[in-house]
MDAnalysis code that builds the backbone (N, CA, C; Angstrom):
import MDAnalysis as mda
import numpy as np

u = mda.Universe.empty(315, n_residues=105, atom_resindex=np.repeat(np.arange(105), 3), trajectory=True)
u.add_TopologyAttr("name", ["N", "CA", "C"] * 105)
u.add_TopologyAttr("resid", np.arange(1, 106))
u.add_TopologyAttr("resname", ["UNK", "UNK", "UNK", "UNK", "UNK", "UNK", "UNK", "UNK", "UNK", "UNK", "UNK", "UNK", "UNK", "UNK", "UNK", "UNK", "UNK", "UNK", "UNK", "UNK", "UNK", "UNK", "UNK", "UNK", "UNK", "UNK", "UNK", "UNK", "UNK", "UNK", "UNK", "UNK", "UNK", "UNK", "UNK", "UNK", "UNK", "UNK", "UNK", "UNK", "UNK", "UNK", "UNK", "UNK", "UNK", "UNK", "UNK", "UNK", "UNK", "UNK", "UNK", "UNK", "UNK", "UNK", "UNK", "UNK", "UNK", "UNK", "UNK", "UNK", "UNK", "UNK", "UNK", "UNK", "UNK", "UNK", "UNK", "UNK", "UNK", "UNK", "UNK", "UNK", "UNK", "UNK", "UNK", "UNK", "UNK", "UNK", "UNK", "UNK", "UNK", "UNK", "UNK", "UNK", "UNK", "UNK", "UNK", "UNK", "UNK", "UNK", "UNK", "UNK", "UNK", "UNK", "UNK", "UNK", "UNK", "UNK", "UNK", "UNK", "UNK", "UNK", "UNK", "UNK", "UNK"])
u.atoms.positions = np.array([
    [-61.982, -73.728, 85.023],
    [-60.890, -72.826, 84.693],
    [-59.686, -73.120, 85.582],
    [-58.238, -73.204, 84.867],
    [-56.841, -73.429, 85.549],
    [-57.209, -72.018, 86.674],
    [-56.282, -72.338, 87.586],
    [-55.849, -71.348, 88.848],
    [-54.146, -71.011, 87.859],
    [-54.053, -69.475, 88.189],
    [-52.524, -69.121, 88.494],
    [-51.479, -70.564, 88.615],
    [-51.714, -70.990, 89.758],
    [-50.810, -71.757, 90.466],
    [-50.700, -73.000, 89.417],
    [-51.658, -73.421, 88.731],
    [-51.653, -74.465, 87.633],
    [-51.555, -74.268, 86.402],
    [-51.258, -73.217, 86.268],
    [-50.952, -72.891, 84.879],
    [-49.205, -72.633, 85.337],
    [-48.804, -71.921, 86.053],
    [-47.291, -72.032, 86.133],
    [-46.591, -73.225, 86.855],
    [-47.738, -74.386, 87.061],
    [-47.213, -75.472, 87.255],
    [-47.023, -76.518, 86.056],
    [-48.180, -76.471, 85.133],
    [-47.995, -76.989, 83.713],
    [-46.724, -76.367, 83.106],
    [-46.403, -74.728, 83.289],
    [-45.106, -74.115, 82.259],
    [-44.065, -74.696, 82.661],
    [-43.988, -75.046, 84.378],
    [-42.935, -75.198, 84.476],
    [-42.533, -76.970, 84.004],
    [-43.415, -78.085, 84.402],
    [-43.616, -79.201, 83.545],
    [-42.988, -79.068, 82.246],
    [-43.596, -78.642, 81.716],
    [-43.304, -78.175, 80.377],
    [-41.749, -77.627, 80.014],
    [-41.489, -77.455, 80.456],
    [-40.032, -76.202, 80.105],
    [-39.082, -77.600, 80.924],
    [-39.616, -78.227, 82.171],
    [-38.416, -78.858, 82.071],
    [-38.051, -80.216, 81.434],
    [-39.448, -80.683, 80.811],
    [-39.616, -81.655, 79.417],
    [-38.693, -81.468, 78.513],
    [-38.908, -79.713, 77.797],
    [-38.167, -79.633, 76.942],
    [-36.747, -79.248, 77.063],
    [-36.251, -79.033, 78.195],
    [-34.977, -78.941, 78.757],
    [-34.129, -80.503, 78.720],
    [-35.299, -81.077, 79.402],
    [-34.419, -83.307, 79.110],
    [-34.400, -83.412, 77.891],
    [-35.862, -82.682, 77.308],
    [-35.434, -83.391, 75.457],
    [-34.079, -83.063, 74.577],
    [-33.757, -81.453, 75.114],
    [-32.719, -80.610, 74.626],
    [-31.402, -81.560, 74.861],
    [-31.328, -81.929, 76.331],
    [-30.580, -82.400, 76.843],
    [-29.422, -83.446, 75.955],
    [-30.853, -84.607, 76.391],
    [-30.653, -86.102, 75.416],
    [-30.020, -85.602, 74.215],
    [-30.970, -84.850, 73.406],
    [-30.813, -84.502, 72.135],
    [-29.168, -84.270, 71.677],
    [-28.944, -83.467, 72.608],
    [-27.483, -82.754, 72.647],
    [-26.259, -84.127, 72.965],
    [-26.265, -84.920, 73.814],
    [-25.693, -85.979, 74.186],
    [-25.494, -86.753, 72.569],
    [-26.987, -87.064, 72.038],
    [-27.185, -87.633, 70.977],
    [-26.058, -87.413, 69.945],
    [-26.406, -86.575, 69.657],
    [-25.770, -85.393, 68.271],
    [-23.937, -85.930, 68.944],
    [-23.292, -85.526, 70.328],
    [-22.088, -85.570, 70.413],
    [-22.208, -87.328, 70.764],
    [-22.330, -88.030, 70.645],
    [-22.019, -89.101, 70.727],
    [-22.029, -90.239, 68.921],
    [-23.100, -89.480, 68.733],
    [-23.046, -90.418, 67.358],
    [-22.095, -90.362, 66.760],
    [-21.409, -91.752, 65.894],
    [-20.832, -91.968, 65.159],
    [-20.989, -92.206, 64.040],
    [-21.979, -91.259, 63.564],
    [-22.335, -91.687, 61.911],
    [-21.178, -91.160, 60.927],
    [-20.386, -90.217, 61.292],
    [-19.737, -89.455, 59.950],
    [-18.279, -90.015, 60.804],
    [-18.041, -90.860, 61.329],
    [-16.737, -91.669, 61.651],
    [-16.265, -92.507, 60.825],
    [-17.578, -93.280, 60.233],
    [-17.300, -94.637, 59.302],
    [-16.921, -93.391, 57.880],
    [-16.760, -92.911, 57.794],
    [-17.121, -92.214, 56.318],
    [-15.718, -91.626, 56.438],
    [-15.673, -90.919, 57.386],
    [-13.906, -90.425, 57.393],
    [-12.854, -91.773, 57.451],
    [-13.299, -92.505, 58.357],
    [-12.479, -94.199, 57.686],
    [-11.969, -94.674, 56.352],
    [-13.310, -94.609, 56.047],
    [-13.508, -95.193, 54.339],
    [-12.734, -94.129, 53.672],
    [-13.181, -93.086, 53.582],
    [-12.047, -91.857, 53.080],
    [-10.530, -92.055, 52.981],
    [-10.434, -92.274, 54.440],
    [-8.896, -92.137, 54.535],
    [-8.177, -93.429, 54.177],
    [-8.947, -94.493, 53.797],
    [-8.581, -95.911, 53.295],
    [-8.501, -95.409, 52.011],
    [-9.410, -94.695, 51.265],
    [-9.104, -94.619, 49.825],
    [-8.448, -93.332, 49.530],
    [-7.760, -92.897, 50.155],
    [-7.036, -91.623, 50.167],
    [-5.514, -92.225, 50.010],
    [-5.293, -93.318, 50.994],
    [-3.984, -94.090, 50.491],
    [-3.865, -94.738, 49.791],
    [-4.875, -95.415, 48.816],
    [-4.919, -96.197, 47.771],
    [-4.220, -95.504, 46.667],
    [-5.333, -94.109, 46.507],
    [-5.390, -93.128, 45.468],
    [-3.501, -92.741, 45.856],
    [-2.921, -92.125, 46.838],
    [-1.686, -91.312, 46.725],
    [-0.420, -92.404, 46.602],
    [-1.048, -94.145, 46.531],
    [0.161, -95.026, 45.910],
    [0.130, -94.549, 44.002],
    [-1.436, -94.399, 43.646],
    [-1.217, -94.481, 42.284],
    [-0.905, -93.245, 42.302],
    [-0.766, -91.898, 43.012],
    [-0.129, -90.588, 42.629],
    [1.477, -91.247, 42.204],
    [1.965, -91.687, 42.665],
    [3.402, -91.489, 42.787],
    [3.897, -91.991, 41.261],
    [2.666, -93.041, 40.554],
    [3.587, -93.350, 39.318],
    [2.145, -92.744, 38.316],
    [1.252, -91.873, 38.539],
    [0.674, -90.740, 37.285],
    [0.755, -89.574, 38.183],
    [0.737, -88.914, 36.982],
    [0.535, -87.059, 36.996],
    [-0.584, -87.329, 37.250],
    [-1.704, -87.885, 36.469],
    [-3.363, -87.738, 36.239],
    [-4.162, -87.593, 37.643],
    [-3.388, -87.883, 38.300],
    [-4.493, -88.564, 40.055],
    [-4.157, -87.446, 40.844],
    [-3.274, -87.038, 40.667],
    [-3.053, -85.499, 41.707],
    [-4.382, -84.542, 42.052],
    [-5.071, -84.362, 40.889],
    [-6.287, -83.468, 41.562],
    [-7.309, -84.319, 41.843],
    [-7.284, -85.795, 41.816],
    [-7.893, -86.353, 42.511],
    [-7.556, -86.531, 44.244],
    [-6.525, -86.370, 44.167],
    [-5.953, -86.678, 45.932],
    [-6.152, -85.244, 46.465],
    [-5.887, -84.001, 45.616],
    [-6.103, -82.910, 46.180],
    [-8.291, -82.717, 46.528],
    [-8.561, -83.117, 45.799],
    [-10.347, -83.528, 45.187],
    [-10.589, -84.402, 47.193],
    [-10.029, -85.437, 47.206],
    [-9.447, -86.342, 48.263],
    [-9.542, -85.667, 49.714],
    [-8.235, -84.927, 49.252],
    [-7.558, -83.955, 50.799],
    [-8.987, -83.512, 51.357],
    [-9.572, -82.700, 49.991],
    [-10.544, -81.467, 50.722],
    [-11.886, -81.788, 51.289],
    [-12.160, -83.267, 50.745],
    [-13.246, -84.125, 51.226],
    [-13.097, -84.322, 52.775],
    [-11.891, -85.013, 52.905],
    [-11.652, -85.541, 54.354],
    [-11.465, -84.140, 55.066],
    [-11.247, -83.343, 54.814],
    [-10.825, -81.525, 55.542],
    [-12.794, -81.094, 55.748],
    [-13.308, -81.266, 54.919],
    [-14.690, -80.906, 54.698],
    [-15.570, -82.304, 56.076],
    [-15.553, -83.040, 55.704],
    [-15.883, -84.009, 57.024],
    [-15.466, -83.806, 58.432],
    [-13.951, -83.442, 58.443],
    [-13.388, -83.203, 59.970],
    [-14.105, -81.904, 60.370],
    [-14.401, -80.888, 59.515],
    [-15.152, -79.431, 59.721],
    [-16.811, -79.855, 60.062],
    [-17.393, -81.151, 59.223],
    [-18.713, -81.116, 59.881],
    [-18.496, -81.556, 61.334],
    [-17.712, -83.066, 61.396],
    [-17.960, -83.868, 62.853],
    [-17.566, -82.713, 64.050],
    [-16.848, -81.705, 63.809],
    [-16.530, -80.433, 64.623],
    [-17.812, -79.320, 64.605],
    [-18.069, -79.210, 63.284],
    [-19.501, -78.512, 64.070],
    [-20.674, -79.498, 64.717],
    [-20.657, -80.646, 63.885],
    [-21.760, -81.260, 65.117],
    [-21.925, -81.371, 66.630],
    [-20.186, -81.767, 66.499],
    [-20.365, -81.387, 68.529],
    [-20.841, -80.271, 69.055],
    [-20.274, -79.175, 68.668],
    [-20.598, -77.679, 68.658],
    [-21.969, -77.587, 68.776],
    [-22.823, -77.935, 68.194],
    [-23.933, -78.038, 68.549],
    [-24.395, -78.657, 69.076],
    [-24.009, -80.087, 69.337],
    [-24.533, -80.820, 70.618],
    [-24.083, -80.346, 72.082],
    [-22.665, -80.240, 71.881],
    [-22.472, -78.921, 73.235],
    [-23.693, -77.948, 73.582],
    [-23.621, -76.891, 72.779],
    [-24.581, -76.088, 72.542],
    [-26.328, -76.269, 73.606],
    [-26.592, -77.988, 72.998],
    [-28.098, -78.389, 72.935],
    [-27.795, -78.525, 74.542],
    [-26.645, -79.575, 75.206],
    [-26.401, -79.575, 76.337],
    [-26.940, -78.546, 77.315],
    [-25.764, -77.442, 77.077],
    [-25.749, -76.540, 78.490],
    [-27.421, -75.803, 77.728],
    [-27.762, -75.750, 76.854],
    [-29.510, -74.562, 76.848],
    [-30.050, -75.865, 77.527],
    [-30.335, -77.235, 77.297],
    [-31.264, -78.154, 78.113],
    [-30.706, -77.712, 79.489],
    [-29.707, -78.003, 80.075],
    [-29.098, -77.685, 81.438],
    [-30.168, -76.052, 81.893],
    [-29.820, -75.420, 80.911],
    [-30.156, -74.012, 81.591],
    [-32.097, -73.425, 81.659],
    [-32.471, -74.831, 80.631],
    [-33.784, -74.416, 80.554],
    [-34.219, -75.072, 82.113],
    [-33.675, -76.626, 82.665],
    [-34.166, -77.260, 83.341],
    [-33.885, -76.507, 84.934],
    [-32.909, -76.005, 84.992],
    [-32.810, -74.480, 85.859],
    [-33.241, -73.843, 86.087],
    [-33.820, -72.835, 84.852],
    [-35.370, -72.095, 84.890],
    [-36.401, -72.779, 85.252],
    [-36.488, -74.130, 85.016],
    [-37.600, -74.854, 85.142],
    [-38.079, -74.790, 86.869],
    [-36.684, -75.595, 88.218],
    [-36.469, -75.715, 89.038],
    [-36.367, -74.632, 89.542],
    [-36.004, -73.522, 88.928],
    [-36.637, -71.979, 89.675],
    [-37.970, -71.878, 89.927],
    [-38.590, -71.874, 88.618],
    [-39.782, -71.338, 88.614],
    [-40.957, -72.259, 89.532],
    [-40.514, -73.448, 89.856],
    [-40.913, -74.469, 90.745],
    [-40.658, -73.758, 92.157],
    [-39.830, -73.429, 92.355],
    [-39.529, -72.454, 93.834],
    [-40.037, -71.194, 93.986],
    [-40.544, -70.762, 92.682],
    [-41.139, -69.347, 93.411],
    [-42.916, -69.633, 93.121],
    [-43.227, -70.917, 92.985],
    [-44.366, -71.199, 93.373],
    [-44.816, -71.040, 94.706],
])
């Protein structure tokens, strides 16, 4: 049978595991550049599309169709950080608790 002392030595193990995983995780999420290439490509065919606005009517609610795509992307890559922020400071604050609870062993 665990003692006291080894069982809140495994929690605290534990908690500050998942505090680095949080951590990384969070770094992860704000560093990737997956939805960068996509707002690129967007905004390459966003000027294609608003040369042929200028000589049809027809393409206008396509560029407006356009606008709200690239407006809809800049709103995810902004919440993703938001949450990788987020993952940051809770890993930070779990690994804190962690290094507490190591001291009042």
């Amino acid at each position: 049978m665990m003692s006291l002392a080894e069982i809140k030595l495994a929690m605290t193990a534990t908690l500050f595991l998942i505090g680095v995983v949080s951590s990384i995780s969070g770094l992860w999420i704000i560093m990737a550049k997956e939805y960068h290439s996509a707002m690129r490509q967007l905004s390459n065919q966003s000027i294609r599309i608003s040369g042929r606005a200028v000589t049809q009517d027809a393409v206008a609610p396509v560029i407006d169709s356009a606008a709200r795509l690239v407006e809809a992307i800049n709103q995810l890559i902004r919440t993703a950080a938001g949450i990788g922020a987020f993952l940051c400071v809770a890993g930070v604050g779990i690994c804190v608790v962690a290094f507490w609870m190591t001291t009042g062993l």
